[in-house]
N, C-alpha and C positions, 0 to 999 in steps of 0.2 A: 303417500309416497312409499313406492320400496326399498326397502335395504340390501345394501349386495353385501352376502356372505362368505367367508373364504373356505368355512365348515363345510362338509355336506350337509345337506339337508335331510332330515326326518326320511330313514329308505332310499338315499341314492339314488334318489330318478333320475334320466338321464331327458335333458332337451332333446325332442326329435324334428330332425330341419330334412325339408324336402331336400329329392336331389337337385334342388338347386340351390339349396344353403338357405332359405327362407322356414320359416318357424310352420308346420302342418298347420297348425293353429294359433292365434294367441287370446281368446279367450274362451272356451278354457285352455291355458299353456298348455303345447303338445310335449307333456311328459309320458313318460315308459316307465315303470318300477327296472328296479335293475336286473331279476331274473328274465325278465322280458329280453333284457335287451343283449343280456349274456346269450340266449338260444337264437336272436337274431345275427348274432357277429358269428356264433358258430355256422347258421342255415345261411352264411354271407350275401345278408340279404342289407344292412348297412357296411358304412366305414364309420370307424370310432373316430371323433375329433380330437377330444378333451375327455379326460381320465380323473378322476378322485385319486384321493391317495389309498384309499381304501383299499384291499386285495382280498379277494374271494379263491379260494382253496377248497380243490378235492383230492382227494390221491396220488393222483396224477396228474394237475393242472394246476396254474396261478396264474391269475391273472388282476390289474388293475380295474374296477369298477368304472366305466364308463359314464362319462357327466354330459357331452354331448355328442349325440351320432348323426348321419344324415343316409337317408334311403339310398337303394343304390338306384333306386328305379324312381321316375318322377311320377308322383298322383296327380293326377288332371282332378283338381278343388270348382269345377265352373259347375255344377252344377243346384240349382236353388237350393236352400236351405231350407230346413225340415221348419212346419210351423211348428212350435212350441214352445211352453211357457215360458221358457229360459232364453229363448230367441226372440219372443216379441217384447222381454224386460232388456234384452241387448239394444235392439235397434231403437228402443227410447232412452238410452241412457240410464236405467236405471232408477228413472225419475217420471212422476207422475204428469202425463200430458198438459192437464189441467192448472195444477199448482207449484211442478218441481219438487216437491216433496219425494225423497228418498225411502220415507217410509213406510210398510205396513202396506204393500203397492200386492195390486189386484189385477185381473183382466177385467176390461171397462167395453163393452157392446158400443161402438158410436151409435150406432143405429139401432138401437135397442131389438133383442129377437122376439118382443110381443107383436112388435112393427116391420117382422121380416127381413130383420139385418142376420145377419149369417159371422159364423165364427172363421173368419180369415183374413188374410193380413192386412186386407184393404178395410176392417170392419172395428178390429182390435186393435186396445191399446192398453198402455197400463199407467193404473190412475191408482193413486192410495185409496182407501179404503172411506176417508171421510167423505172426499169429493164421488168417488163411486155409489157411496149412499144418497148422497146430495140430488146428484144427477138422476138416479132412480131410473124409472123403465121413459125419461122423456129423451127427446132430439136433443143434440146440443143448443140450440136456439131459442130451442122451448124451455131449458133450464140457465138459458143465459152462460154456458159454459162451454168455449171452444176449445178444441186441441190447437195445441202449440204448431201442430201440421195437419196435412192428410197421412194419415196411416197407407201404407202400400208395402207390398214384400218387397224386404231388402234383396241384394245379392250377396251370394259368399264375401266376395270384398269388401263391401260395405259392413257386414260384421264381424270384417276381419278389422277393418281402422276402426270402427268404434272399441273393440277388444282393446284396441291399443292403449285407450284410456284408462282402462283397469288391470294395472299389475298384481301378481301374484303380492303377498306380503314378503318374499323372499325372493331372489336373484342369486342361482349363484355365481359367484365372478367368473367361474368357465363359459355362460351362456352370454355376458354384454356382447361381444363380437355381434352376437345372430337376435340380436333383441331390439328394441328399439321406445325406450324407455327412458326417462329421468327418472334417477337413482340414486341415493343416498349411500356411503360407504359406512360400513358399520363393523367397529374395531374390536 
């Protein structure tokens, strides 16, 4: 569970929410470092929501540090997402098809490629490392070990609501509004 903080956090990153107030991402959270997002307010290319107390200073300028902004222009997110590793341990949660196990998690061949199964979404999963061994180069059948599903490419959305499961370790209380999380208040 995460905790909402009232500090900033480690570099002031600032939440970045499409232009329609939805989060670009949530996992990984769509953050911006704060210089990032200082040369986008000047290039008025967002609006700032929510501000730190923080204040960044040059010469000639002051301004408050930016906690969350939203585009001003809307990204169209529809199209598939890229396979890889970090994406096909998303759409399983995390957890090993086979056993649940969270740990020490692998890319697992259903179809093993000595047998002409091919590396893509419909083939891969991710299995820990014991059960990966176990299963070796056979069929699921033939090792007695079925996936919890069929593997098949997710869509953006679909690893946009499984995202939703895994919160950052930190919230800060300027982003609850655009988040959509249970969260812990931390004094």
């Amino acid at each position: 569970m995460s905790a909402v903080v009232s500090h900033a956090p480690s570099g002031w990153p600032a939440l970045v929410l499409n232009a329609d107030y939805r989060p670009l991402s949530y996992y990984p959270l769509s953050l911006w470092p704060w210089q990032e997002v200082v040369k986008a307010v000047f290039l008025e290319r967002v609006d700032v929501i929510a501000e730190y107390a923080q204040v960044v200073r040059s010469p000639s300028f002051e301004m408050r540090v930016p906690s969350v902004i939203a585009l001003r222009e809307f990204v169209h997110q529809d199209r598939p997402p890229a396979f890889t590793r970090f994406n096909v341990f998303l759409r399983d949660g995390f957890r090993c098809v086979y056993c649940e196990s969270t740990e020490d998690l692998t890319f697992d061949h259903v179809i093993p490629r000595s047998r002409g199964g091919r590396t893509s979404w419909d083939n891969i999963v991710a299995a820990c490392s014991p059960c990966n061994l176990r299963k070796g180069g056979r069929l699921p059948h033939d090792a007695r070990m079925q996936p919890r599903f069929r593997p098949a490419r997710p869509t953006a959305h679909q690893l946009q609501d499984m995202g939703r499961k895994f919160p950052p370790n930190y919230l800060h209380e300027t982003w609850l509004d655009y988040l959509y999380w249970d969260v812990e208040l931390e004094i």
